[in-house]
C-alpha positions as CSV (number, residue, x, y, z in Angstrom):
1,X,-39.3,55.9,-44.9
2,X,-37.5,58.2,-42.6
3,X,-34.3,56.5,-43.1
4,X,-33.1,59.0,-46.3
5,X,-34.4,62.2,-44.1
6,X,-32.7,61.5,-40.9
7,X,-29.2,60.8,-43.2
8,X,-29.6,64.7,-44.4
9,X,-28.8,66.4,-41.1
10,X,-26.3,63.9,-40.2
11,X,-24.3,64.5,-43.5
12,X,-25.1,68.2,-43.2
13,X,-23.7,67.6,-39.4
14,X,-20.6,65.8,-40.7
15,X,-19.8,68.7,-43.4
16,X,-20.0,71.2,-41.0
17,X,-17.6,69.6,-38.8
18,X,-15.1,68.7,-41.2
19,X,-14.7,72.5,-41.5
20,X,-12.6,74.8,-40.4
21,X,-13.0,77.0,-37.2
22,X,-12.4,80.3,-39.3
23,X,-15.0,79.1,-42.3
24,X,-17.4,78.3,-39.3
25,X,-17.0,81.9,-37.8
26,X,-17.1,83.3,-41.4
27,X,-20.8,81.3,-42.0
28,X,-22.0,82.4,-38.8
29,X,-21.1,85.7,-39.0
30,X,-22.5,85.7,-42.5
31,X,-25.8,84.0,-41.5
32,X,-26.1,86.1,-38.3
33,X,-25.7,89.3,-40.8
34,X,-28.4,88.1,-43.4
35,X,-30.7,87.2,-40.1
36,X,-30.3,90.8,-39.4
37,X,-31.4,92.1,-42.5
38,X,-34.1,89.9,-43.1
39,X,-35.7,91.1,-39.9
40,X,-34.7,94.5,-40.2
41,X,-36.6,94.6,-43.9
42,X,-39.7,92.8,-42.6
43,X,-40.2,95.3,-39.8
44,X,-39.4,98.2,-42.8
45,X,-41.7,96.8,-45.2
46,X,-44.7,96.9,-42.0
47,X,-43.5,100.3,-40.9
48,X,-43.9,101.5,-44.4
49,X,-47.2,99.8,-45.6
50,X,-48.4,101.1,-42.0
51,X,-47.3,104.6,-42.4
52,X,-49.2,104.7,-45.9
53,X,-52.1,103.4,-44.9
54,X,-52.4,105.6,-42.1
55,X,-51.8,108.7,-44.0
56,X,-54.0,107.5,-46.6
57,X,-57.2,107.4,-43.9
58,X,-56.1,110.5,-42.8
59,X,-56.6,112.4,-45.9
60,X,-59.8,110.5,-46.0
61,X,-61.1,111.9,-43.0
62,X,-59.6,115.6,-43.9
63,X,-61.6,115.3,-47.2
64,X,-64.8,114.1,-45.3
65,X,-64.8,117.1,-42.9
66,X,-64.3,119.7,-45.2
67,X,-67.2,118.1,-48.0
68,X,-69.5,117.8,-44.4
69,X,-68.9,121.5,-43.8
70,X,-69.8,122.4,-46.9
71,X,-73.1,120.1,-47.2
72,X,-74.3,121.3,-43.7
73,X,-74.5,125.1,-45.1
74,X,-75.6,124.3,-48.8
75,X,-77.7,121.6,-47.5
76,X,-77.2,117.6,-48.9
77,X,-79.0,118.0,-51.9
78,X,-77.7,121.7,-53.2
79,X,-74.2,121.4,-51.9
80,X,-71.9,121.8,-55.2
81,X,-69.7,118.8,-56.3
82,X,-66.8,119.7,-59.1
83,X,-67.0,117.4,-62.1
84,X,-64.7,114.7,-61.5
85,X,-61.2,115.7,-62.8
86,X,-60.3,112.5,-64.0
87,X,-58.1,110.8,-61.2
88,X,-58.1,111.4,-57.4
89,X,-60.2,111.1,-54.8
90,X,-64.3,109.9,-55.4
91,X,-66.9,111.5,-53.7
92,X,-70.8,110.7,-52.8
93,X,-73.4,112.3,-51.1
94,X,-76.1,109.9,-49.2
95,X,-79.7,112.0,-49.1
96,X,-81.5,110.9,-46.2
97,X,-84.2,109.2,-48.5
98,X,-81.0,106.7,-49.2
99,X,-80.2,108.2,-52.3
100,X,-76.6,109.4,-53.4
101,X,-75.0,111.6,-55.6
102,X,-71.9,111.6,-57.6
103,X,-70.1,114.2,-59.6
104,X,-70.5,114.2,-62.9
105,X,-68.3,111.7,-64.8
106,X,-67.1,109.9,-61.9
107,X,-66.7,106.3,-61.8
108,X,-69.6,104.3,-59.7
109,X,-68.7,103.5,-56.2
110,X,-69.6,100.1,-54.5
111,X,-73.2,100.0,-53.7
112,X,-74.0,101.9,-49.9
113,X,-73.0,99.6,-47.2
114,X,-75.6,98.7,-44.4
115,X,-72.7,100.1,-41.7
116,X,-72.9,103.5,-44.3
117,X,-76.6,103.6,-44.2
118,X,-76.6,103.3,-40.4
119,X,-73.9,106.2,-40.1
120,X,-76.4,108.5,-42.9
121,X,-79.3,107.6,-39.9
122,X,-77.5,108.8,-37.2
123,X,-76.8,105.8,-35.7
124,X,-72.9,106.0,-36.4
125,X,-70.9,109.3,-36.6
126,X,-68.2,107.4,-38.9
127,X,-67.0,104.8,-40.5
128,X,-64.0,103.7,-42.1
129,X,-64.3,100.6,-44.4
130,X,-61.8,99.1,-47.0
131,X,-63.5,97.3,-50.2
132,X,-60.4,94.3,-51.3
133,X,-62.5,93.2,-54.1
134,X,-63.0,97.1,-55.5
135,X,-59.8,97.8,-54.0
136,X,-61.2,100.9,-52.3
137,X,-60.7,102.8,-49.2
138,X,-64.2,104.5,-48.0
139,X,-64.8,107.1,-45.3
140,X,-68.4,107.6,-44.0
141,X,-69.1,110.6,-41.9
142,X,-72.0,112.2,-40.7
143,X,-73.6,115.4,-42.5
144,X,-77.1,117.4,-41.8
145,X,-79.6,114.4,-42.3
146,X,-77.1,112.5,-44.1
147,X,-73.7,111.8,-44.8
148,X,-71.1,112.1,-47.0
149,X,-68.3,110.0,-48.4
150,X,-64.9,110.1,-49.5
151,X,-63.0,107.6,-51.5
152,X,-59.6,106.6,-53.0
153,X,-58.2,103.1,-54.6
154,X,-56.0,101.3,-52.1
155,X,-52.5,102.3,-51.8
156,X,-50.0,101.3,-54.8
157,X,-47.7,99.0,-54.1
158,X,-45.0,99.8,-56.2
159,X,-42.8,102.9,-53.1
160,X,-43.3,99.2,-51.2
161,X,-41.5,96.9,-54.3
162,X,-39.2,99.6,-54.8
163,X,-38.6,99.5,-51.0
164,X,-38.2,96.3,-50.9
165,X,-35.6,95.6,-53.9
166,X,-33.5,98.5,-52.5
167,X,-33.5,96.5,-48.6
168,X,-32.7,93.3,-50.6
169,X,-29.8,94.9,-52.1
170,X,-28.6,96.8,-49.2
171,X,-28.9,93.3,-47.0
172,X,-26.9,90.8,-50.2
173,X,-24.1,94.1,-50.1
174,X,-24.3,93.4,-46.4
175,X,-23.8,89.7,-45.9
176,X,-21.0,89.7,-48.5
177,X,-19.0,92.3,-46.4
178,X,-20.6,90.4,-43.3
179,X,-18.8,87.6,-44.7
180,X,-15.2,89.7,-45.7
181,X,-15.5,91.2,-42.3
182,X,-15.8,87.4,-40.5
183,X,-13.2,86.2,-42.6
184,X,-11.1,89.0,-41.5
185,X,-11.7,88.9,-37.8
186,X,-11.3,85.5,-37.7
187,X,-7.9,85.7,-39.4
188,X,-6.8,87.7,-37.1
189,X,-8.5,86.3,-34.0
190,X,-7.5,82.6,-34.4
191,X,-3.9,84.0,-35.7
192,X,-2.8,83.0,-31.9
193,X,-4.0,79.5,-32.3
194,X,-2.5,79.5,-36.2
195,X,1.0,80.0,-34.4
196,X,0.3,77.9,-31.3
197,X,-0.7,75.1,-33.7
198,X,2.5,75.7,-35.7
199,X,4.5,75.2,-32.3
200,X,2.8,72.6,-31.2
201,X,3.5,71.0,-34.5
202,X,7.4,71.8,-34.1
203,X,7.8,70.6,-30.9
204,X,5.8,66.8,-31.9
205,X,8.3,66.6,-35.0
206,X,11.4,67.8,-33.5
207,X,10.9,66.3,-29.9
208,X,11.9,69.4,-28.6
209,X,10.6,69.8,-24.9
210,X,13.0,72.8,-24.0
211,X,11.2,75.3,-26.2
212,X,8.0,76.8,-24.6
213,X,5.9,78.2,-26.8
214,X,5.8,82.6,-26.8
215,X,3.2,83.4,-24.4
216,X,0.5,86.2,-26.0
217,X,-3.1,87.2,-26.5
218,X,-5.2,87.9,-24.0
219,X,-8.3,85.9,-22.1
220,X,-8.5,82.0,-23.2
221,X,-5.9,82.0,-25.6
222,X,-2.8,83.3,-22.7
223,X,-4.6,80.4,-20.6
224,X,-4.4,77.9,-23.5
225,X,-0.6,78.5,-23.9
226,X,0.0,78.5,-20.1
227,X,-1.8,75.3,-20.1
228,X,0.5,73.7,-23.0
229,X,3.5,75.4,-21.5
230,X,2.8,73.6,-18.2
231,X,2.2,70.0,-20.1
232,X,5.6,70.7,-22.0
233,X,7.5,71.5,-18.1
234,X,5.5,68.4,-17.0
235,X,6.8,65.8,-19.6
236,X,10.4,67.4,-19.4
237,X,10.1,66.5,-15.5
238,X,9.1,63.0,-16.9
239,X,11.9,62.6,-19.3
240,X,14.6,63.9,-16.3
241,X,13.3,61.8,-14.0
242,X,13.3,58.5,-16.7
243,X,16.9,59.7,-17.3
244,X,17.8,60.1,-14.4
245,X,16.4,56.4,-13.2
246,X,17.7,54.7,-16.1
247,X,21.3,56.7,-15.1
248,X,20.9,55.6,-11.7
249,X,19.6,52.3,-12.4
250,X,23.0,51.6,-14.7
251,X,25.2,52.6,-11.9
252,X,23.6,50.2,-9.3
253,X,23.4,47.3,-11.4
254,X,27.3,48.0,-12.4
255,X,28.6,47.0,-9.6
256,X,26.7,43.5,-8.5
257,X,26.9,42.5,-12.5
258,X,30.9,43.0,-12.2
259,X,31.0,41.1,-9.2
260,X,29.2,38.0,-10.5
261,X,30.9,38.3,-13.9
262,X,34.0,38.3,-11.9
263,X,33.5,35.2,-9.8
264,X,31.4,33.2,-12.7
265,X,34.7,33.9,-15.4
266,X,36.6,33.0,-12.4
267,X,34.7,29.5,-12.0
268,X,34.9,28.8,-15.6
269,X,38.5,29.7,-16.1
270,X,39.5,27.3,-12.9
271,X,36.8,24.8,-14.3
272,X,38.7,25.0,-18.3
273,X,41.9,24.1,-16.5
274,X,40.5,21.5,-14.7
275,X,42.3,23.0,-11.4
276,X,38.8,23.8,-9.6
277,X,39.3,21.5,-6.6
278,X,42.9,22.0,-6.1
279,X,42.8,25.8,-6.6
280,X,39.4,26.7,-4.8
281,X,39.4,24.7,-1.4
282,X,35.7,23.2,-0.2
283,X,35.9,26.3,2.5
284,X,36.7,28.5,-0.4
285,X,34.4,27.4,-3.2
286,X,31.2,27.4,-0.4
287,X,31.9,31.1,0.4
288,X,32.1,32.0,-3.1
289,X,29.0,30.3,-4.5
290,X,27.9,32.4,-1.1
291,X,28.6,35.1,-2.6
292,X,27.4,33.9,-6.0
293,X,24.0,33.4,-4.6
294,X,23.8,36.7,-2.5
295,X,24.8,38.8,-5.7
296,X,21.7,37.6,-7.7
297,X,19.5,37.7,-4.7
298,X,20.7,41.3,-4.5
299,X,20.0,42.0,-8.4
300,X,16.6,40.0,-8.4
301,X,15.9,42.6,-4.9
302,X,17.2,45.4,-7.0
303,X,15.5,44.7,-10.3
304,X,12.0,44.3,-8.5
305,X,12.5,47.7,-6.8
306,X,13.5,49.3,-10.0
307,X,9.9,47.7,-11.7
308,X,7.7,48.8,-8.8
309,X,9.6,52.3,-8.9
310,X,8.8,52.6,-13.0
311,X,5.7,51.7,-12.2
312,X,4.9,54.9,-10.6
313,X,1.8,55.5,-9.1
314,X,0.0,53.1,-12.3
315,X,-1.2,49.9,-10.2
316,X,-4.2,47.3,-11.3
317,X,-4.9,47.0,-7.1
318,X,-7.5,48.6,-6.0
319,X,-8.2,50.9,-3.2
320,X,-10.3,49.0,-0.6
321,X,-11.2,49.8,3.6
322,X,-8.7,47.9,5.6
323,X,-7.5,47.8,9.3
324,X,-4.0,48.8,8.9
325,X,-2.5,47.0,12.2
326,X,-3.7,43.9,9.4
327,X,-1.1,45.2,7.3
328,X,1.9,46.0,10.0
329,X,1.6,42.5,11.5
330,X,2.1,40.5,7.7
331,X,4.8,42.8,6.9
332,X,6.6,42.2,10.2
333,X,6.2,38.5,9.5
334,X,7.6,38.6,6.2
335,X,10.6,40.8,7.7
336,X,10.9,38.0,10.3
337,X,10.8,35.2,7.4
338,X,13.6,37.7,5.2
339,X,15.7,37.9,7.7
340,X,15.5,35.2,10.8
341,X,17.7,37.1,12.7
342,X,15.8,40.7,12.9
343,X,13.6,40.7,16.5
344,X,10.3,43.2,16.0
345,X,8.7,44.5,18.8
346,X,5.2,45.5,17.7
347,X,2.4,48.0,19.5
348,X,-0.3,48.2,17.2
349,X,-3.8,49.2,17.6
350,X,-7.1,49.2,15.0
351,X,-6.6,51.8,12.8
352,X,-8.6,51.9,9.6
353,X,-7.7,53.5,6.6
354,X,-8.7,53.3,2.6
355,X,-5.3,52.2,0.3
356,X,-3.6,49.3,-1.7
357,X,-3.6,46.5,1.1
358,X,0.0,45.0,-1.2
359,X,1.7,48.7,-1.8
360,X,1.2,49.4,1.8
361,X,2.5,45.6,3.2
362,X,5.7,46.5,0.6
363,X,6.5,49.7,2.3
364,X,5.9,49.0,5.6
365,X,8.4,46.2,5.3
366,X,10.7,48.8,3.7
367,X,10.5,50.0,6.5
368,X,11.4,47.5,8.7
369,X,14.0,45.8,6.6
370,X,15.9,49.4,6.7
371,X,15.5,49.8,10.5
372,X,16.8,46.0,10.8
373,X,19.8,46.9,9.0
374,X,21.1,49.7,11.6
375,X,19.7,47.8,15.0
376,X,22.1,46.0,16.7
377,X,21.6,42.2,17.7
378,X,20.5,42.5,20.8
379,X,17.9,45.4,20.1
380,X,14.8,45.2,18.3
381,X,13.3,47.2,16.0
382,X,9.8,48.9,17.7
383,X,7.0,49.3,15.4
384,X,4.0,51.3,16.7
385,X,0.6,52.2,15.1
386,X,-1.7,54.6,16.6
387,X,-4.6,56.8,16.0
388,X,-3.9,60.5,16.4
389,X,-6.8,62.8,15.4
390,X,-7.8,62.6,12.0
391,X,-5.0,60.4,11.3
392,X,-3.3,56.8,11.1
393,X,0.4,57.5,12.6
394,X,3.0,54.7,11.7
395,X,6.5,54.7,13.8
396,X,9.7,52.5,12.9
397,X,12.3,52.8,15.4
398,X,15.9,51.6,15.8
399,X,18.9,51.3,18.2
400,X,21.8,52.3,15.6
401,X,23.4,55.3,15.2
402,X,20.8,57.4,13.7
403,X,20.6,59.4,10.4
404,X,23.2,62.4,10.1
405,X,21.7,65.9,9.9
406,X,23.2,66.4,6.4
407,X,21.4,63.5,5.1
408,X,18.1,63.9,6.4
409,X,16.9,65.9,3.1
410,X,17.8,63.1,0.9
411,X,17.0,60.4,2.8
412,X,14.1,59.1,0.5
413,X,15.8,60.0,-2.6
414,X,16.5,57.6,-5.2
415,X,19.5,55.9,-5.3
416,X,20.6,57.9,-2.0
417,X,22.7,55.8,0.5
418,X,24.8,57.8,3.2
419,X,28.6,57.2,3.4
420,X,28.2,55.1,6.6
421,X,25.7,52.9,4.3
422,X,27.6,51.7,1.5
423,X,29.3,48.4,2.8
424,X,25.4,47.6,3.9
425,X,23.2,45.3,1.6
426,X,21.0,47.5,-0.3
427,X,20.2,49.5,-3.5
428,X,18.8,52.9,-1.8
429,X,15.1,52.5,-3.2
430,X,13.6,51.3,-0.6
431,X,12.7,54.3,1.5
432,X,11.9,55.6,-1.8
433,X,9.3,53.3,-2.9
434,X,8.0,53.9,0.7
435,X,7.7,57.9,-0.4
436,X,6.0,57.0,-3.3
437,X,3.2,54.9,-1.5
438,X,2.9,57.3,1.3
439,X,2.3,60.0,-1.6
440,X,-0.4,57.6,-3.2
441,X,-2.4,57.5,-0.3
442,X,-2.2,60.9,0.5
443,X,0.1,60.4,3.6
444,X,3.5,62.3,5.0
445,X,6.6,60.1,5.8
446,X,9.0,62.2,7.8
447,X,12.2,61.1,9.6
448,X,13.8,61.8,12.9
449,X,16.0,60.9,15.5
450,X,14.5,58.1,18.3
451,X,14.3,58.3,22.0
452,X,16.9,55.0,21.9
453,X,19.3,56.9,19.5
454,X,18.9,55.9,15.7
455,X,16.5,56.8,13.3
456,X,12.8,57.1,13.8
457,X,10.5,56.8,10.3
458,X,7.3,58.6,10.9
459,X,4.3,57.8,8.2
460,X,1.2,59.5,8.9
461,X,-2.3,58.4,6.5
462,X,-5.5,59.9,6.6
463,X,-8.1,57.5,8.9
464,X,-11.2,56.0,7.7
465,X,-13.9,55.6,9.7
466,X,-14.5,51.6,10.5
467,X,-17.0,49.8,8.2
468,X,-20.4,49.2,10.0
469,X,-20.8,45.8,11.8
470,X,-22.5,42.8,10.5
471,X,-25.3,41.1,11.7
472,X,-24.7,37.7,12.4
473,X,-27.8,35.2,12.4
474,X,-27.7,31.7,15.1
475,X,-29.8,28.8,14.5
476,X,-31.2,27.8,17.7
């Protein structure tokens, strides 16, 4: 049963929705308007019906004094009443036997109320009484050994109708220019937003990220086109930087794909001749499939890089309490499995910290594969973890020749390898994909130059505090 009367508001919900913000401000300023006048002509219709009533009972009592005057110094039953003109007030005199009299030709009044006869006894010195079914407004008051009585039919209503229709039309005059007015303002006010709307439209068709949209107005609409202005700067840093990756990722795939194509068409031309064996020595022929093998490892190295870099900071791992010395000791075992040759010299202590237990393993063995690169043979690369203060501090150390002073600022830059780097094994993202992760976790990588003379990497990580330990239960 309630089914059809709960469906009314919700279509009356979905209507209103569906319209527009400038007929909403035009209906509300129209509703608020009629609200207005509806009030204001109820409290007019009671100050009016009030305000005659009063002054009706005023007359009243006027009337009573001067009839009482007159009665007290002719006496009740002499004092002179006027034959009744024909319309206006009624009068009576009450005798103190209980009898009244009247003016000749004067329509009857309602019988003498028990509250009048009291007032005519003394016991009351007035009384005001309103008759609804004789429509009549009486006025006792007391006179010698009676009283005396003054009378009128209840107020017309018509100065109230008359009232009334001209409030009604005053208030429909009212909401229709209510409305006009609403319409008007709200033209005008949501003219901003009709233009800001217009260029947000542009901008979605045309792809257009280089034109910011006029700032003006005042209040929320300068901070709604600041806001859009600063998305629009925000996705044209996101479109640089895909540009610039995709650029940058063409130009370091260029050179390990022409390198294989080169040695592959090589193989195959040799192989079509059927001269392989006589032209490519067994010496020969192992150090190019050598080669062969270390260009794809170098693409597969440099296309995983490039992925995780895309990726951004988007990752399904989540962020869990870890000891971080956990972390520094698998990624210096994965460095040692990489590369058997690379000694790490490790002094770590329990540091824990809240991250990605995989993004930091990768970038900690960024770090340690690029330190490996620069160490000589018979120096190892020094990895320490420490607490310091509020922090977890990370230190990667080497024994080569350090980082230059003009490369310092771009040393975690994409792509970025220094001169003295580019006959190295490498595609320049590693240190870059470290910056990322240290960013992720709200960190600071920084680079310097060691005590032993190369490059020291510096990654500092907000500390947790340790998780709580376990009670462990022993059967006896």
């Amino acid at each position: 049963m309630s089914r059809p009367a709960d469906r009314e508001p919700r279509r009356l919900t979905r209507w209103w929705r569906r319209r527009s913000l400038r007929t909403r401000l035009t209906v509300i300023a129209a509703t608020a308007i009629a609200a207005s006048v509806f009030a204001a002509f109820q409290a007019g219709i009671e100050l009016l019906s009030w305000e005659l009533q009063d002054s009706a009972e005023n007359q009243l009592r006027a009337d009573s004094r001067v009839l009482a005057t007159k009665a007290e110094r002719a006496g009740l039953a002499q004092v002179q009443l006027p034959p009744y003109p024909g319309s206006g007030q009624l009068v009576r005199v009450i005798l103190p036997d209980g009898s009244t009299r009247t003016p000749a030709g004067q329509p009857a009044l309602p019988p003498v109320s028990e509250h009048a006869g009291r007032v005519a006894h003394g016991a009351s010195a007035d009384l005001m009484e309103s008759n609804d079914s004789d429509g009549y407004f009486i006025y006792t008051l007391r006179a010698g050994d009676g009283a005396v009585q003054v009378a009128r039919v209840a107020a017309d209503d018509s100065p109230i109708t008359r009232f009334g229709l001209g409030m009604l039309l005053i208030g429909l005059l009212c909401v229709v220019g209510g409305a006009l007015v609403g319409r008007a303002v709200a033209r005008t006010g949501l003219a901003p937003i009709d233009r800001l709307t217009a260029a947000a439209v542009r901008v979605a068709r045309t792809r257009d990220l280089d034109a910011d949209i006029p700032d003006e107005g005042g209040g929320e609409i300068r901070r709604l086109i600041q806001s859009i202005n600063d998305m629009l700067a925000a996705l044209r840093d996101s479109r640089r930087a895909q540009r610039l990756l995709a650029e940058d990722a063409a130009h370091e795939l260029k050179t390990p794909l022409t390198s294989l194509r080169l040695n592959v068409e090589l193989l195959i031309r040799l192989d079509r001749r059927g001269t392989l064996d006589s032209a490519l020595p067994a010496e020969s022929r192992t150090r190019l499939l050598n080669d062969l093998g270390a260009q794809v490892a170098e693409l597969s190295t440099l296309a995983a890089e490039l992925t995780d870099l895309a990726r951004g900071d988007v990752s399904d791992e989540s962020t869990e309490l870890l000891d971080l010395a956990d972390v520094v000791v698998a990624a210096a075992t994965r460095a040692r499995s990489r590369v058997p040759d690379i000694e790490v010299a490790l002094d770590v202590t329990s540091v824990w910290v809240s991250g990605r237990p995989a993004a930091l393993q990768r970038a900690v063995l960024n770090l340690i594969d690029n330190a490996g690169k620069w160490s000589p043979a018979d120096q190892p690369v020094q990895v320490r973890l420490r607490a310091e203060g509020a922090s977890a501090v990370l230190e990667v150390d080497d024994a080569g020749p350090g980082i230059d002073a003009a490369d310092v600022p771009r040393v975690f830059d994409r792509f970025y390898r220094a001169d003295s780097a580019r006959a190295l094994p490498g595609s320049g993202l590693g240190l870059s994909i470290v910056q990322r992760v240290v960013d992720a976790h709200g960190g600071r990588a920084t680079v310097a130059r060691s005590a032993r003379g190369g490059a020291l990497l510096r990654v500092d990580l907000p500390a947790a505090a340790p998780p709580a330990p376990t009670a462990r239960l022993t059967a006896g």
